[in-house]
N, C-alpha and C positions, 0 to 999 in steps of 0.2 A: 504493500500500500504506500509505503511510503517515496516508491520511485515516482508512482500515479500522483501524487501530491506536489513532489518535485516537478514534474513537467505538466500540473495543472497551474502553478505557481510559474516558470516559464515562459507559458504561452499568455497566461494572462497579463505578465511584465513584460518578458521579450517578444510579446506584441508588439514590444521596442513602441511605446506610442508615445506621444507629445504634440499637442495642440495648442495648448496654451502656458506650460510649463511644466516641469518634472513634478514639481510639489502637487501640482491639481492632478495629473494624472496616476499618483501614487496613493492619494488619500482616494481618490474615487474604486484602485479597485484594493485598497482597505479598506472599504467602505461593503464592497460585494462582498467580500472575505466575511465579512461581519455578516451580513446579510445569511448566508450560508451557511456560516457554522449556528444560527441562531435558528433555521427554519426550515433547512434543508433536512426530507427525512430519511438520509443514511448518514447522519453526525460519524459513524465508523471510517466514511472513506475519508472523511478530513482530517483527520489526527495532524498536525504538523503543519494544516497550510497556513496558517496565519507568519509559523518562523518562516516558512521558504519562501514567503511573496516578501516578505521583508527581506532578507538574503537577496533575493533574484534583485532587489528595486534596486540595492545598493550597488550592486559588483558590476553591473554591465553596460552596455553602449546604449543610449534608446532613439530609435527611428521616431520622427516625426510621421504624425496621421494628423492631417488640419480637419477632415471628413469625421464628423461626430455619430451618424450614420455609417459609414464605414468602418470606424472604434468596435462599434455594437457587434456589427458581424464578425469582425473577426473576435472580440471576446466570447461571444456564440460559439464560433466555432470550437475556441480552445476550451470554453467550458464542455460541453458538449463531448471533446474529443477526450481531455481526460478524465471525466466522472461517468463516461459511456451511459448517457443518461441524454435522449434525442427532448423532454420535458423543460429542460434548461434553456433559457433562451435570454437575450441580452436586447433592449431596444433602449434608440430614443427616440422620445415623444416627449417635447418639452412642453404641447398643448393638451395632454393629454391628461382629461379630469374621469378619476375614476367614477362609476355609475352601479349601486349596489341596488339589486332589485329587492321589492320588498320582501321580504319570508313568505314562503307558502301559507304558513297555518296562518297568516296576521288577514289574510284576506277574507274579506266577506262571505258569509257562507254561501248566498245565491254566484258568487263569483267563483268561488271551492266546484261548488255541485256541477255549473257548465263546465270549468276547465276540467272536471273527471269522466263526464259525460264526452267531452271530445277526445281526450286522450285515451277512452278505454272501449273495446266491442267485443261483447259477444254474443252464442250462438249458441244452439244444439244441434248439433248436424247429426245424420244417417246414423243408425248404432249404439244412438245414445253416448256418443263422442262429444264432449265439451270444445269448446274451441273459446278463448279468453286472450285477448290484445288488448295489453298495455303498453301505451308512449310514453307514460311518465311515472317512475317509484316514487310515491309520496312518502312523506317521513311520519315519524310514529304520532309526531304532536297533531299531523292532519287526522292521522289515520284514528286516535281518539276526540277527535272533532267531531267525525261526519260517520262515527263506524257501525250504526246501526242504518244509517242511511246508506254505507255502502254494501253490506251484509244483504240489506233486504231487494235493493236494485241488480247487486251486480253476483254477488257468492253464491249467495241462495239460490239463485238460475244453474249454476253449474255444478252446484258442489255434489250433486244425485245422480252425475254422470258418470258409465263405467268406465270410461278414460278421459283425459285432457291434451286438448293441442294449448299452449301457454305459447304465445306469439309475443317475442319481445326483439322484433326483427326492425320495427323503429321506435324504438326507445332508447330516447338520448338524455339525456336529461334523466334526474332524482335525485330522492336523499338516500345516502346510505341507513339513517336511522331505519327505513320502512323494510331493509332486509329481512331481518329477524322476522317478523310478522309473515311476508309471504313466505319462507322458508316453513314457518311453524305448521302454516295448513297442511303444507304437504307432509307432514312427521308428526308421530304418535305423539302424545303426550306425555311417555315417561317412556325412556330418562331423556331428560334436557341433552343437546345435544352441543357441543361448543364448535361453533360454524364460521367463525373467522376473528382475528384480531387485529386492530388499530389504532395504528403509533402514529401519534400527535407531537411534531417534535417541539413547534411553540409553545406548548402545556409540557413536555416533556411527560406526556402521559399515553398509559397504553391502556387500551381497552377492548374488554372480550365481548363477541355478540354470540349470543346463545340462545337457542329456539323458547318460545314462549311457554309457560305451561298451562295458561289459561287464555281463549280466543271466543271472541263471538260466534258462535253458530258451531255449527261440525266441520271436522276437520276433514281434509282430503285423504288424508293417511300415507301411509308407507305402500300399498301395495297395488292400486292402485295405476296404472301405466299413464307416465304423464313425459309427452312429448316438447322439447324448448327450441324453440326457431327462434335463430340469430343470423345476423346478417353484419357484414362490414362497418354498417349505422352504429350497432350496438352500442355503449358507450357507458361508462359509470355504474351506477347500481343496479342499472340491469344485467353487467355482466358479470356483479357479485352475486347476482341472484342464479347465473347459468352457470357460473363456474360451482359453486356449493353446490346445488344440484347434482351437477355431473358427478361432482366426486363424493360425495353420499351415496352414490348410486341409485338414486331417487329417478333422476331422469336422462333420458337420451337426449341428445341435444344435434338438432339439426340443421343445417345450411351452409355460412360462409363464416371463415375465421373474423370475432368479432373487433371492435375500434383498436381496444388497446388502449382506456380511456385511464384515468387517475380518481384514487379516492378525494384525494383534494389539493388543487394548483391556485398559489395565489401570485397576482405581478405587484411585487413591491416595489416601493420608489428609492433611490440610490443619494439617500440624502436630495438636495436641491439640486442638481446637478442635470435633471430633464433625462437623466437614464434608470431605467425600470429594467428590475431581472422576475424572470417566471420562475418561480421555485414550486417544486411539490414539497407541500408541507405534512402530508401524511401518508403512509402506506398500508397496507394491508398482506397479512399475513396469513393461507389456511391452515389450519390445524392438521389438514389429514393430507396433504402435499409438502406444505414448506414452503408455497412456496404463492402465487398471486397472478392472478389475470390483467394487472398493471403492466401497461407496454406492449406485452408483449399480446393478449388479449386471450379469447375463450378456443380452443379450437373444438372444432365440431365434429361430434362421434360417427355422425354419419353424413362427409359433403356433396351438398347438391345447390342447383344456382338457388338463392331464395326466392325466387318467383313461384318455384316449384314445393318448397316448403312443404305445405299445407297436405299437396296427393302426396308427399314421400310421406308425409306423418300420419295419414291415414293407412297408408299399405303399413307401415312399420307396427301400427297398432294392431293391426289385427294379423302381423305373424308374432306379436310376441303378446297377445292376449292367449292365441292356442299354444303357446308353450306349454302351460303343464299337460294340457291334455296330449301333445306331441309326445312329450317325454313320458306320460305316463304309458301308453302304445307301444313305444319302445322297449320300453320296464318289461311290459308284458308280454311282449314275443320273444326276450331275452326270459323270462323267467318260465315259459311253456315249453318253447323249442331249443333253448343253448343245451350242448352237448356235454359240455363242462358243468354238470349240477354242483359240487361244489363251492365253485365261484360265483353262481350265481347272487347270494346273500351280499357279499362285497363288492361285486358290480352297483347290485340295486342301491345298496345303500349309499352309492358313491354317487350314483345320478341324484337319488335325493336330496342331499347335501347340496350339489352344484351350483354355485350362481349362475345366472345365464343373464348377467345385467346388460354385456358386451356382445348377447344376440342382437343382429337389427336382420337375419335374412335368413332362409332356409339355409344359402351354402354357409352361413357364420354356425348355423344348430349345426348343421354334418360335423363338420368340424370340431367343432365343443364335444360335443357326444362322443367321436372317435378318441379325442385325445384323454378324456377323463374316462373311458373306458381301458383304454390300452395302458392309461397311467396302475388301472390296478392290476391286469391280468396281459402281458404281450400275446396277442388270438390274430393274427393277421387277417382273418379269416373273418371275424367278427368285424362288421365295417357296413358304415351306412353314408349313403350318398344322395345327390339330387340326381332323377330321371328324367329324361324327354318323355319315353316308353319303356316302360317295365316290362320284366318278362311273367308269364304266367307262376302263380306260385306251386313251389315244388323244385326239386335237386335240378340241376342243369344236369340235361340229359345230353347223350352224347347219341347222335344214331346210329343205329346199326346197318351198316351197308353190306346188305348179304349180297348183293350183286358179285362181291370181289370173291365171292365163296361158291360161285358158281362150276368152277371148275377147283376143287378146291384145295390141293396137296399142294398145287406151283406155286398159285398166288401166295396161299398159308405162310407159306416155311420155303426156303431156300437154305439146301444144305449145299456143303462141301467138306471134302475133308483134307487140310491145308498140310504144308513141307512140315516133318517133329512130328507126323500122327497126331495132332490137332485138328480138332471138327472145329466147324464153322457153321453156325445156325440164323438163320435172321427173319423172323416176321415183322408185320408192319401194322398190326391189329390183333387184340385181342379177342379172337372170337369166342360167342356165347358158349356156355357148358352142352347145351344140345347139338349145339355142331360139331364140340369136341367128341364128344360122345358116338355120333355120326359116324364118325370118321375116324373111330378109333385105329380100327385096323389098319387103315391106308397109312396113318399117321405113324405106328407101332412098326410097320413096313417102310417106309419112307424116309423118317426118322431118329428114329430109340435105335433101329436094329441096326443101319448104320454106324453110329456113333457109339453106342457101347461098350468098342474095343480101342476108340481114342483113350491118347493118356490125357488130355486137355479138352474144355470144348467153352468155346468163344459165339456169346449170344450177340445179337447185334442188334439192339434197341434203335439206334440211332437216327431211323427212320416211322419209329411207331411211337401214333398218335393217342393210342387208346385202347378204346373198346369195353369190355366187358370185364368189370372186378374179380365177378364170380370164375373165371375161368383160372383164376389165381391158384387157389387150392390145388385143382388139377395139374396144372403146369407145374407147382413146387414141388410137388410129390413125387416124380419124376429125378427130382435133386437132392434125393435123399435114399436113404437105404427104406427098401419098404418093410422092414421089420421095425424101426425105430420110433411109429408114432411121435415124430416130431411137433412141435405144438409150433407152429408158423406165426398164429398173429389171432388176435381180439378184436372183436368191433361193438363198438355202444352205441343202440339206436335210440337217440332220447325221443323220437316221436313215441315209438312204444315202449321205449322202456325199457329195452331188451341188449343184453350180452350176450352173444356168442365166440365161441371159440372157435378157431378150427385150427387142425392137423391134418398132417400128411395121411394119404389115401392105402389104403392096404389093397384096394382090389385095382388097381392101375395095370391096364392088359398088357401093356409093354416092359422092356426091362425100364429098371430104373438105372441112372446115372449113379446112384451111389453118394455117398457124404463122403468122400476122399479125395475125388480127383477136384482139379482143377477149375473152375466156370470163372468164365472174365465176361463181364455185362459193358458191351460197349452203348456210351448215349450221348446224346447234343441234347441242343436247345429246344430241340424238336418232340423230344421225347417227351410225353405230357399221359396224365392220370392213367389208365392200367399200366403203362407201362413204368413210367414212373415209383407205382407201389412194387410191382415188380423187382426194379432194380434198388427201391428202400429195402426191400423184404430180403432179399440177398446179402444186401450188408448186414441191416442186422442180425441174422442168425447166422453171421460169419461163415456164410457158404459161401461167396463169391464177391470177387476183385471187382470194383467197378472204373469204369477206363473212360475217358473222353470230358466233354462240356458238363456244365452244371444244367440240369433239365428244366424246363418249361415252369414246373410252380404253379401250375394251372387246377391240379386236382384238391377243389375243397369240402369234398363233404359236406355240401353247403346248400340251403334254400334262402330265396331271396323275400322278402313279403314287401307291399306297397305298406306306408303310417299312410291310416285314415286320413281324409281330408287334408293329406299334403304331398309333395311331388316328393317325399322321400322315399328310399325304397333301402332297406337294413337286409343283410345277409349275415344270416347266423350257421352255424356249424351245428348240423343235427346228427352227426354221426363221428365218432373217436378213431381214427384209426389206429392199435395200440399192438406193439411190437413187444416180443416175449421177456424184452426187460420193463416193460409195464409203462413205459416210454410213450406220449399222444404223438404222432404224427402231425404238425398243426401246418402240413401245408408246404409252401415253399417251394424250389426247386433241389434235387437230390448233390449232394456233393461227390464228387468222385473219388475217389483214393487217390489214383493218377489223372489229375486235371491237364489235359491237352487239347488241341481242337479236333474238332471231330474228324476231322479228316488224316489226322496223324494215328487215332485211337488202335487202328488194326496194327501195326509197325510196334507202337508203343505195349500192346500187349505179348507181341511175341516176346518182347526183351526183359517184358514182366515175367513172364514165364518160364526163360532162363533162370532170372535170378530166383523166383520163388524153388526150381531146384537144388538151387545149394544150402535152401538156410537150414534141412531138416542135417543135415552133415554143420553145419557151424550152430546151430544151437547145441545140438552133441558135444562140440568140440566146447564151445563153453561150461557147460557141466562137468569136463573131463579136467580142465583147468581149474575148478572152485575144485574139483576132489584134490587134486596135488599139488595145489597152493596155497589155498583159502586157510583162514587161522580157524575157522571155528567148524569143525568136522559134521557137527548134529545137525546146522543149520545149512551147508553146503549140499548134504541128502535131498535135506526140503527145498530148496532153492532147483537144485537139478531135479527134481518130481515134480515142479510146478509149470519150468518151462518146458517139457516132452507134454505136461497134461494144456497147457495151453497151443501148442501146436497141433497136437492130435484134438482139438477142438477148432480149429482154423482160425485161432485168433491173432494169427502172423497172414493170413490173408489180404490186410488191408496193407500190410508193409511194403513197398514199393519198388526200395534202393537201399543202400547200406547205411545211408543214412538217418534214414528213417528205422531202419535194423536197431542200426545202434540206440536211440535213440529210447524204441519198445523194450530191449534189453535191459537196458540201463534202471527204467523205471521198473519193470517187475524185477530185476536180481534185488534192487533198492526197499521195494513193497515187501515182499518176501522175507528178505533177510533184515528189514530193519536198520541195513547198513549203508549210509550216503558215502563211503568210502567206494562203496564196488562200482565200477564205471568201465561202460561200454562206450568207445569213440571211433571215428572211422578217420585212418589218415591215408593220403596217396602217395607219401613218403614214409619211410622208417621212421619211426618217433628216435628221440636219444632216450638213450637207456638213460635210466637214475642212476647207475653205477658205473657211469664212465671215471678213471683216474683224474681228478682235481687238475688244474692247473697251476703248477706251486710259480709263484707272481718271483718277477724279478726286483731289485732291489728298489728301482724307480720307482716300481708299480706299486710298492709295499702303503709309502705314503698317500697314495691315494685311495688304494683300499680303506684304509685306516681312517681317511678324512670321510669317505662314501658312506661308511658301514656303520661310525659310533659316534654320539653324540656326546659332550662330557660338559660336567656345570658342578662343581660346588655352590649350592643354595647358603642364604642367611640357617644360622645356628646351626651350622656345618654337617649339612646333609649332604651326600654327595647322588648326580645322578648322572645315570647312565643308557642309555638308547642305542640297543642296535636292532638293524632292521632285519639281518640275514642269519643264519644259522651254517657259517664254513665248516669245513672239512677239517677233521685233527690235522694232518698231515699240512694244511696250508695256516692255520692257528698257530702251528711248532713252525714253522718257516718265519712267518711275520714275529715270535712270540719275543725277543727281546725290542725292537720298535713301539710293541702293541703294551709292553710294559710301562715304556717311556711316557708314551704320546696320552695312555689310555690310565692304565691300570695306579702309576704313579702318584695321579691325582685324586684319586678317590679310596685308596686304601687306607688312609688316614680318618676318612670321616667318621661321624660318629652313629649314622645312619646310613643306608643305601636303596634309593628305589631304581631298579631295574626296568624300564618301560619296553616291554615288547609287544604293543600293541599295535604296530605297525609290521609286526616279523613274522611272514608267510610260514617259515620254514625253512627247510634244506639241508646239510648233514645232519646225521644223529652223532654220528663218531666221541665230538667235541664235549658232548654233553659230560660225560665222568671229568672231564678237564676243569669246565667250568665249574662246574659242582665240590667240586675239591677244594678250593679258592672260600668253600663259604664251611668249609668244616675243616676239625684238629685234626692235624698230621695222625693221631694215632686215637683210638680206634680205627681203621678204613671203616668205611661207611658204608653198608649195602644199599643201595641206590634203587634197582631194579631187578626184573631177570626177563632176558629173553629167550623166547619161547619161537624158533624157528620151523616154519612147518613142511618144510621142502625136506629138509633136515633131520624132523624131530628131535632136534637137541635144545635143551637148557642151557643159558648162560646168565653168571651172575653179573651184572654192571658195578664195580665199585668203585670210590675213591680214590684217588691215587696218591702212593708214597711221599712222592715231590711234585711240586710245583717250581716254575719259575717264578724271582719274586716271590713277596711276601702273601700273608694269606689270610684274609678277612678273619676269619676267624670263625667260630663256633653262638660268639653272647650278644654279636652286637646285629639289630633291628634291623632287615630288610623285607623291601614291599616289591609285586613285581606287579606290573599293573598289565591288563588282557583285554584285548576286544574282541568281536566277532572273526575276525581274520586273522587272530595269531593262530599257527598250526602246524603240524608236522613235530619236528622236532623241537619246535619254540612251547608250543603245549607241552613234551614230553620235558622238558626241562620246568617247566611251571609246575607239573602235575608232581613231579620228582620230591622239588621245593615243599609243596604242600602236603604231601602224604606224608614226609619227616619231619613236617612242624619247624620247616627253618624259614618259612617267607609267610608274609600275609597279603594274599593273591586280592588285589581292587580291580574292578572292571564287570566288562561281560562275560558271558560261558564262554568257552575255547572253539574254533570249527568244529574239534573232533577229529580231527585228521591221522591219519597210521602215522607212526613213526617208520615205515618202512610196505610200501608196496611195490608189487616187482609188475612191469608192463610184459603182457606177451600175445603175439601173434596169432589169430584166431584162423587157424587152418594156414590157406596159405592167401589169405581175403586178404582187403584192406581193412579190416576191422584188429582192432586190436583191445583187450581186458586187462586193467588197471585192479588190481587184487589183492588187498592186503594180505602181504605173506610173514607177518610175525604177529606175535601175539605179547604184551608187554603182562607181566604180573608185579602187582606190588609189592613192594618190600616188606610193605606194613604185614599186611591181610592178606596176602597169597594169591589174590584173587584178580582177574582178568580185569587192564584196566577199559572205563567202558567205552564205547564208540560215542559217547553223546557230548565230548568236550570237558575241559577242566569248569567248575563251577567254584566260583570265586570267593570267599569269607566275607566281602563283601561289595554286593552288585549295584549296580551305578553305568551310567553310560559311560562309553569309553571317552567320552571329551572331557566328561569330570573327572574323571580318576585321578589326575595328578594332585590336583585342587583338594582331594577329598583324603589321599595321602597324607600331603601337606599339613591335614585338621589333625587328622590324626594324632602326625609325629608330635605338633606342636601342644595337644590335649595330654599326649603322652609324659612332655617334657615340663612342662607347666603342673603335673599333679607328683612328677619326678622332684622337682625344685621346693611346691611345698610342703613337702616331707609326708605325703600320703600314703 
């Protein structure tokens, strides 16, 4: 604000002006400054300008302006420009004699009665529609003048009406006083409503307007449909009357954006000087905005030119009087025929609830209703729109064109049997069960007998539109071993009422395909309802690969109904389609496993094909690897019994490439075993082993290791800390270790505390770990630390302490903290977890990754897949017992950004009850 002050102080000096001399043109605009800060109603913008006009008068050059008229505009314009206020205005008129007309209420009352009679009209039109034009808000002192004389002429004609057109499209002119009054008719009687506020800044007072609680006659009410026409005229208290409204949501408000008028502008005179400025001396504030229809003016909810008004306000009333009945129609076709009985309760009660204040049109209901329906339950399905022409009510039927069945094994089915002894099948409609039936034979000769002795068999959807649901069952049966009574899929008829099941067919005259081999469902865009359920019904009962485009999204289980006496027309879901994991079908198009274009789909499934041959050899191989690496033998069993049982259930069918291999691996070894260490990844190069030989650094490189890896700080009351990010190798640790003594160790083995922060340290050798460890225990006991438990191996080893160190050695008594977050891991954890099982550290932070101290990667067949496997097992020193896979947990937990900080409390809580002798 205070720039805007500066360069309103500026423009009003370096106006640079002078006509008569500096003195007269400095006190005249001290003189508006005064003016201003005395009357102007945002006193907030002016903080300051009285020091910067004075600053600005003194320091600069000033232009002469002999033009006292020309003065004015450009003080206009600077005021204007910086207070962003167009109400501002600067004139001179030095003949200019103000003219105060007399008050409204001071006038006679035969004078009162005509000028209310010409300013006001109305009317009962068609429908018992009120229609009420007012040109002038009278103010409250009129309005208990003359208020039973206005009551009985003018209220009482309308106030019996089932709705209101309220025309304030020329009215310019009013008092603000008379607000409250007409807002009140339109609002209940309790609770008082607080409807706007107004700051007075020459009284320096504010005052609240609030609906009335006592009124002559009956009130209009709240509920009642009451239409406000506005027009560019608008002006003053008629647009406090439209803007309250509107946002009460009492009324719609129609026409053109209104004046933009002011609660109240006086032009005051500038000392004797013959220049007058227009100041607004009050503003207005709503309660339920923030914000005021000054300036800027009333915008209207629904624009049309206001000539028109009147027929937009009549169509508007009578789509939004049948509202409820709209929405009650809705209610109840959602509550007879949705398919989803459950959600019906939470639907209804959510249209109940709904305001619909921002309806003005049937497409604004579609709308509304869509989006507070979908808000409770996502149904795609469920969706209501305007119609030109509806269709008959009932499922969109799809015809059946037997014509193409007149000859009917060619048209049906186009077999072949492709290079690999791979079949190749494709229809292009699903014919009804009587034709299948038909045609058994030809069909069981034609086709089953044929392909039978395929190892593969490749359906080709990607040309079929449909047809006949019921032919489903049939045709899946076929895909199945016919001894297996396989349970295919559920459907909910909420017309009747009714569930059914169905299963695979026992009496199917042809062979059946079997539940083992191969089926790839090629589809596009094209592919729409039976087929469609078709190729859903394959995926989910994990019988077959689906190949090509994403389908059509056309099949909804769906009838459409017209809402009475309106051009809507709601489409509700009368039937569930529900898959063997109890899963609704709600529509859409089908997702592919391998999305390509349809025309790539054939190519693309041979190469599927290939690969789906090798995974039953590399999931083997994976099981064969958790037996002779894995650390935990019981759960390795379970883990290799879960993935032979999920292949031999086809649930590696949807897997595509080894990426995706890896990927399903990963997640069941993970489910399975409990263990986010086991990981399956797929690389197209050799990984590096984790046990390549170290690179032991040359002399040069020493110090910079050393500056890279550790941080060092003796803190206030001689805490030493220490930070490194990496976990080196023994063998590079003893290469660096007289440097790392110097640089590192030298400074902090003195202190009287030590926090170790490895919250930042992934991991990396284990070797080093007894090294370090030693450094915080007495040379003698050695210390048993750990043991590892190698499973390639099966051998034991104990981890201990070691005899010497380089350098001196912390010691055994004195206070360290090592602080952990989420990403400390590997051998950074096993060095924390170490700490804390012997009671030598007090661990602050988060849990640990979890990560192995040691897994070994290896080759999965000879794929590019490769199995990350923990192959040691760590036992405690303390407790014998296997340390667990879920991380080190901390003594105590804190985010890892506070942990230093919380440290810090600690040592110094510690040291402070050390000193008074506690």
């Amino acid at each position: 604000m205070a720039g805007t002050v500066r360069v309103f102080a500026l423009i009003m000096v370096a106006c640079r002006v002078l006509f008569v001399g500096a003195s007269f043109q400095s006190a005249l605009v001290l003189d508006m400054a005064k003016i201003l800060l005395d009357n102007y109603c945002f006193p907030e913008n002016l903080v300051g300008m009285q020091e910067a006009i004075q600053q600005a008068i003194s320091s600069g050059e000033i232009l002469h302006i002999s033009d006292r008229k020309t003065l004015a505009s450009v003080l206009t314009a600077g005021v204007q420009g910086a207070l962003n206020d167009p109400r501002l205005s600067v004139s001179y008129e030095p003949n200019y004699t103000p003219i105060t007309p007399p008050a409204l209420q001071s006038l006679p009352t035969e004078q009162l009665i005509r000028l209310i009679r010409n300013t006001v009209k109305l009317e009962v039109m068609d429908n018992n529609v009120g229609y009420l034009r007012i040109d002038r808000i009278i103010g409250q002192e009129t309005v208990s003048k003359l208020g039973r004389l206005l009551h009985d002429n003018i209220w009482k004609k309308v106030a019996h009406t089932s709705a209101m057109i309220f025309d304030l499209r020329f009215s310019t002119a009013g008092e603000l006083s008379g607000v409250p009054y007409i807002v009140s008719y339109f609002s209940d009687s309790e609770p008082l409503l607080h409807i706007d506020t107004i700051y007075e800044r020459p009284t320096n007072t504010t005052k609240e307007l609030w609906t009335m609680p006592a009124l002559l006659g009956e009130r209009y009410g709240k509920r009642k449909e009451v239409i406000v026409l506005i027009s560019k005229r608008t002006m003053g208290a008629a647009e406090a009357v439209a803007y309250i409204l509107k946002h009460l949501k009492r009324a719609v408000i129609v026409g053109e954006r209104s004046a933009g008028g002011s609660v109240k502008v006086e032009k005051l005179s500038v000392g004797d000087s013959g220049f007058y400025i227009t100041v607004p001396v009050a503003r207005s504030v709503n309660p339920v905005t923030g914000q005021s229809w000054e300036v800027n003016g009333v915008s209207p909810s629904v624009t049309v030119n206001p000539k028109e008004g009147v027929a937009k306000a009549k169509s508007l009333i009578a789509v939004r009087k049948s509202l409820p009945k709209t929405v009650k129609r809705v209610s109840d076709i959602i509550k007879r025929f949705y398919s989803f009985k459950d959600k019906i309760p939470a639907l209804l009660n959510q249209l109940a609830k709904t305001d619909f204040f921002t309806v003005v049109s049937e497409e604004d209901l579609a709308a509304k209703l869509n989006y507070e329906l979908q808000s409770v339950f996502e149904d795609p399905r469920l969706n209501i729109k305007t119609m030109q022409e509806l269709p008959d009510n009932g499922l969109d039927a799809t015809p059946e064109d037997h014509s193409s069945f007149d000859n009917p094994i060619d048209p049906l089915f186009k077999l072949e049997i492709l290079s690999g002894n791979n079949g190749y099948l494709r229809f292009d409609r699903f014919p009804t069960p009587t034709i299948l039936i038909g045609l058994e034979d030809r069909i069981k000769e034609k086709v089953w007998q044929p392909v039978k002795d395929t190892e593969n068999l490749i359906i080709d959807l990607r040309y079929n539109t449909g047809g006949s649901t019921e032919a489903l069952p049939i045709l899946l049966s076929y895909m199945f071993d016919i001894s297996s009574n396989t349970h295919l899929f559920s459907i909910y008829d909420s017309i009747r009422n009714l569930t059914a099941d169905f299963h695979t067919l026992r009496n199917i005259s042809g062979p059946s395909y079997g539940s083992r081999k191969g089926i790839y469902i090629l589809t596009s865009y094209y592919t729409a309802e039976a087929g469609e359920e078709f190729a859903y019904l394959m995926q989910s009962l994990h019988r077959g690969t689906v190949i090509g485009e994403i389908t059509s999204g056309t099949l909804l289980h769906s009838k459409t109904f017209q809402v009475e006496e309106t051009s809507l027309a709601i489409t509700v879901p009368v039937i569930n389609f529900i898959d063997i994991n109890g899963e609704c079908w709600l529509g859409g198009g089908v997702v592919p496993d391998a999305i390509v274009l349809a025309e790539d789909a054939v190519e693309r499934a041979h190469e599927i094909i290939a690969f789906h041959k090798d995974i039953q050899d590399l999931v083997q191989e994976v099981g064969d690897l958790l037996e002779k690496y894995y650390t935990v033998p019981e759960v390795e069993a379970k883990v290799s019994r879960l993935l032979q049982s999920k292949l031999t259930e086809g649930l590696y069918r949807s897997v595509v490439d080894y990426e995706f291999l890896a990927s399903q691996l990963t997640a069941d070894l993970q489910e399975t075993s409990g263990d986010h260490r086991l990981h399956i990844f797929y690389c197209e190069i050799e990984p590096e082993s984790f046990h390549d030989i170290p690179k032991i650094p040359s002399l040069e490189e020493v110090g910079f290791i050393i500056d890279a890896l550790f941080k060092v700080e003796v803190m206030s009351g001689n805490i030493g800390y220490l930070r490194f990010d990496m976990m080196e190798d023994i063998k590079v640790v003893r290469a660096i270790g007289p440097q790392l003594i110097k640089a590192v160790w030298s400074k902090l083995v003195n202190t009287d505390t030590l926090i170790i922060d490895m919250r930042y340290n992934t991991g990396g050798y284990s070797t080093a770990i007894p090294l370090i460890c030693t450094y915080f225990f007495d040379a003698q006991p050695l210390k048993h630390l750990y043991t590892v438990f190698d499973r390639s191996t099966t051998t034991a080893t104990k981890v201990m302490t070691l005899p010497e160190v380089l350098g001196q050695r912390y010691g055994s008594q004195k206070d360290i903290y090592i602080l952990t977050s989420h990403i400390t891991g590997s051998a950074a954890e096993a060095f924390a977890r170490t700490m804390k099982d012997l009671k030598r550290a007090t661990v602050i932070g988060e849990p640990t990754i979890g990560g192995a101290l040691s897994s070994g990667t290896y080759q999965i067949g000879n794929s590019l897949l490769y199995a990350s496997i923990p192959n040691q097992a760590i036992l405690s020193a303390v407790t014998g017992k296997t340390w667990s896979v879920s991380g080190v947990e901390p003594h105590v937990a804190v985010q890892a950004n506070d942990a230093l900080n919380v440290a810090l409390k600690i040592i110094g809580k510690k040291q402070q009850k050390k000193n008074s002798g506690k």
